[in-house]
Every structure is written in C-alpha cells, then in structure tokens.
PAZAPA-4460 file (N, C-alpha, C; in steps of 0.05 Angstrom, whole numbers, plus 32768, in hexadecimal, padded with zeros to 4 digits):
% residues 87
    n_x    n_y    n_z   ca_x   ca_y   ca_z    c_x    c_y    c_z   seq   type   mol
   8094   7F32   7FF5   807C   7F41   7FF0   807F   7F5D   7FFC     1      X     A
   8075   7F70   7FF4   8073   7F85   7FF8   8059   7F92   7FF6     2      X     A
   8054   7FA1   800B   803C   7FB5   8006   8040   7FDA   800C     3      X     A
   8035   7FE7   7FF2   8038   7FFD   7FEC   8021   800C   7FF8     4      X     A
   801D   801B   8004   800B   802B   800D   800A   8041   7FFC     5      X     A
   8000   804B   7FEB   8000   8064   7FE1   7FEB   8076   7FEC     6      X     A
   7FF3   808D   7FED   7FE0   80AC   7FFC   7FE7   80BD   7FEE     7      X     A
   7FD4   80D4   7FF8   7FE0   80E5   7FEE   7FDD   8102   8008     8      X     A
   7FF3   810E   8014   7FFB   811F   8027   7FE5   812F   8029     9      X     A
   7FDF   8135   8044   7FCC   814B   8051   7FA3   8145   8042    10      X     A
   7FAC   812B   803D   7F88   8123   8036   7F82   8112   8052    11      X     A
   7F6A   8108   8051   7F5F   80FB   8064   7F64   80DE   805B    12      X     A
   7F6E   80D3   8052   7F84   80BC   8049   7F9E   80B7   8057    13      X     A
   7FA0   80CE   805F   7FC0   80C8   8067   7FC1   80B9   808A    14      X     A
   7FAF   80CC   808D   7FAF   80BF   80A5   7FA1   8098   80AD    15      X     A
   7F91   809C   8096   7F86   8076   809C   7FA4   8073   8088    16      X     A
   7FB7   8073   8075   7FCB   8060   8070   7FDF   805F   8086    17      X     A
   7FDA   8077   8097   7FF3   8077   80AA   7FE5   8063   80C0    18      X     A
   7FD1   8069   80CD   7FBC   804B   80E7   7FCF   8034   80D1    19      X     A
   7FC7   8027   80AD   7FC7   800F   80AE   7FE1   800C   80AE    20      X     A
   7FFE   8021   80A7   8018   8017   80A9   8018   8013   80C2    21      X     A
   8015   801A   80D8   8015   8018   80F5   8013   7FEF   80FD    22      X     A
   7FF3   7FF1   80EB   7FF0   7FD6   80F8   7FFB   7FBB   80E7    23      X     A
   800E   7FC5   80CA   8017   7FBE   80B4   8031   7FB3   80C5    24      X     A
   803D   7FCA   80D2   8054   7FBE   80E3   8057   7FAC   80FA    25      X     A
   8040   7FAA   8105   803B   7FA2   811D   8035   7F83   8118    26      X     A
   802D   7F7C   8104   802B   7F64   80F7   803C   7F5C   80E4    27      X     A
   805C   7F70   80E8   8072   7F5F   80D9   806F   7F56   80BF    28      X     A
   805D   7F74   80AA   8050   7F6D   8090   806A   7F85   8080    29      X     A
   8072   7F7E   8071   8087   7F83   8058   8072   7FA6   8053    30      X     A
   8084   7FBD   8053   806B   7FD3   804A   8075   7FEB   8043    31      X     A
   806B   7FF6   8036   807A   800F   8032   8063   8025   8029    32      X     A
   805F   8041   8043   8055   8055   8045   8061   8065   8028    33      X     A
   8051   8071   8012   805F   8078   7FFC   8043   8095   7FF8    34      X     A
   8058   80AD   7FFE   8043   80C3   7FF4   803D   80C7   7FDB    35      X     A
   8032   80CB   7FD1   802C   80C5   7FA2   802F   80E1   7FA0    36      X     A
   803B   80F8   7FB3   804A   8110   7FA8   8061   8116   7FA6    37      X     A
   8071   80F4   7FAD   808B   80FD   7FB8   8098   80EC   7F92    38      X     A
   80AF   80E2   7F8F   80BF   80E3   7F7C   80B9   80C6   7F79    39      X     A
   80B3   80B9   7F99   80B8   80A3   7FA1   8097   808E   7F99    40      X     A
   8087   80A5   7F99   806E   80A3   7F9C   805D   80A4   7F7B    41      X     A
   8069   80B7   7F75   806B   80B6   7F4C   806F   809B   7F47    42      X     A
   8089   8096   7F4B   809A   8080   7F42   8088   806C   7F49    43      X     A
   807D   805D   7F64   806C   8045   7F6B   8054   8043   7F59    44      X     A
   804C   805E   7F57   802C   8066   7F47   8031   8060   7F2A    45      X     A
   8046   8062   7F22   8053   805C   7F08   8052   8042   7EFD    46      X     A
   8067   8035   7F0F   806E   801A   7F0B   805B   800A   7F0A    47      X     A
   8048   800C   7F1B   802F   7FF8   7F25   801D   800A   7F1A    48      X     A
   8014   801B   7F05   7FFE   8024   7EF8   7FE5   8027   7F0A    49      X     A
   7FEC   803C   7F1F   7FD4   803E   7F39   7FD4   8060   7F30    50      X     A
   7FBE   805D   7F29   7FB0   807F   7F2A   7FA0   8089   7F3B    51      X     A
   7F93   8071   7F52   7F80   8079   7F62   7F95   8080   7F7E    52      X     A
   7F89   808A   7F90   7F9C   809A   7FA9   7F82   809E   7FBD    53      X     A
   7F7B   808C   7FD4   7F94   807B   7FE2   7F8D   8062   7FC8    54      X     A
   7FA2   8053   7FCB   7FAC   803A   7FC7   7FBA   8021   7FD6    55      X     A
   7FB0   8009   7FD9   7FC6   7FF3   7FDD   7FD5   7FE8   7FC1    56      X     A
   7FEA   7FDB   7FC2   7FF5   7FD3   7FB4   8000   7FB2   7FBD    57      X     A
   8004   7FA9   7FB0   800A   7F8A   7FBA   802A   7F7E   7FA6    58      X     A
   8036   7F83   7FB5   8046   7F71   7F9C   8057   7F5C   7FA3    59      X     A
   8063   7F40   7F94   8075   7F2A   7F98   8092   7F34   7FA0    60      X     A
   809B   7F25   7FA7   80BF   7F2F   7FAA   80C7   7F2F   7F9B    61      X     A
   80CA   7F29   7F85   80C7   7F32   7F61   80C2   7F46   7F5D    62      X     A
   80B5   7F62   7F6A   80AC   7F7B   7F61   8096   7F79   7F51    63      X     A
   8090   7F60   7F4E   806D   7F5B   7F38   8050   7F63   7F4A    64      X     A
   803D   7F6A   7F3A   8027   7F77   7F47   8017   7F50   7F4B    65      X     A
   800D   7F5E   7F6E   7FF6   7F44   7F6F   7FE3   7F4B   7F74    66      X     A
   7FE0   7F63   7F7F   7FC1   7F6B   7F7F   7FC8   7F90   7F87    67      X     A
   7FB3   7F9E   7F78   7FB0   7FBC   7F79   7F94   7FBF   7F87    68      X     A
   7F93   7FCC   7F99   7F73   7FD9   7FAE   7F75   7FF3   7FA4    69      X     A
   7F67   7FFC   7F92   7F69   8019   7F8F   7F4E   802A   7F96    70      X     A
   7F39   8019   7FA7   7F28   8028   7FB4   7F28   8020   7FD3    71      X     A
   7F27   8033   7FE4   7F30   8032   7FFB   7F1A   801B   8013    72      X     A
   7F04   8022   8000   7EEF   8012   8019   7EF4   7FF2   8007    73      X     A
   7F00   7FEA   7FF7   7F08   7FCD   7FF4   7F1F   7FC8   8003    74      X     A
   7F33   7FDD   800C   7F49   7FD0   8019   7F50   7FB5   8022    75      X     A
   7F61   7FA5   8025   7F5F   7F8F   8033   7F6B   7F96   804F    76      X     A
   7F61   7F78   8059   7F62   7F83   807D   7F7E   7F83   808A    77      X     A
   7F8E   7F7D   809A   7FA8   7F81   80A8   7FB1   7F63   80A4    78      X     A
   7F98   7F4D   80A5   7F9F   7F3A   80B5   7F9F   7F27   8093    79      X     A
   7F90   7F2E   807D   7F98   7F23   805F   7FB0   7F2F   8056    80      X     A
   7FBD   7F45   8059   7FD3   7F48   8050   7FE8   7F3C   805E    81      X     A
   7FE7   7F37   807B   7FF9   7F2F   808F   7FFB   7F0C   8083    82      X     A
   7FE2   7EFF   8079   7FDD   7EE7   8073   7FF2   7EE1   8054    83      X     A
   7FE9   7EFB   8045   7FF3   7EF3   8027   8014   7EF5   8028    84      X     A
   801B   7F0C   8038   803E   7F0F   8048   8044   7EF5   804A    85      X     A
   803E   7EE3   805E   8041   7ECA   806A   8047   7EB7   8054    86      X     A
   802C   7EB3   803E   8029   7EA1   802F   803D   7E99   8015    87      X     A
***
C-alpha cells in the first residue's frame, strides 16, 4: 500500500501534508509527499484522476486506487491509514 499526499507548494496545505508525512513516518506507513506542480505531481494527479489539491490518495501494491480524500476536513486519521497499511 501506498499513500500519496498531494499539495500544492507555498499554500497553507503544505504545511498540514508536511505535520501528516511527519506522523505518516513515525508510524512506519508506506507514503509519498508529492507536490501537484512538480512532473511527479502531474503524473500522480493523472493516474489517479485527483483534481482536488490537498489530496490523500490510497492505493494497493498493485498501484490500484482504494480510496481518494479529496477534501481536506474528511482526511483520514494517522492511526486508519497506519491500520489499512497493516491490514
């Protein structure tokens, strides 16, 4: 599993995706900080058809989508993604 953080640079987003990669790591959760201005960040926004910014992204080790948060006050918490990682 993997989780995609999408932002987007110098908004007030960046800084809450950067707190949750902090506590993303700290709980040994699969993740990846992805700016949606960078090539890297197109490309994620692409693949997984996410237009909204910030974003979570959820996907299998397959690269298949399991769940998209594309409004920020639904986020899920540290400790459901750390759970769904596990599961």
């Amino acid at each position: 599993m993997t989780v995609y953080l999408l932002y987007n640079k110098s908004t007030a987003a960046e800084r809450k995706m950067a707190d949750l990669a902090k506590k993303l790591e700290e709980a040994k959760v699969n993740f990846e900080l992805v700016d949606a201005d960078t090539a890297r960040g197109i490309a994620v926004a692409t693949d997984y058809d996410v237009l909204a910014r910030p974003a979570i992204i959820l996907t299998s080790h397959d690269g298949g989508v399991l769940e998209v948060w594309p409004e920020e006050d639904r986020f899920p918490s540290v400790q459901e993604l750390a759970y769904r990682d596990r599961a």
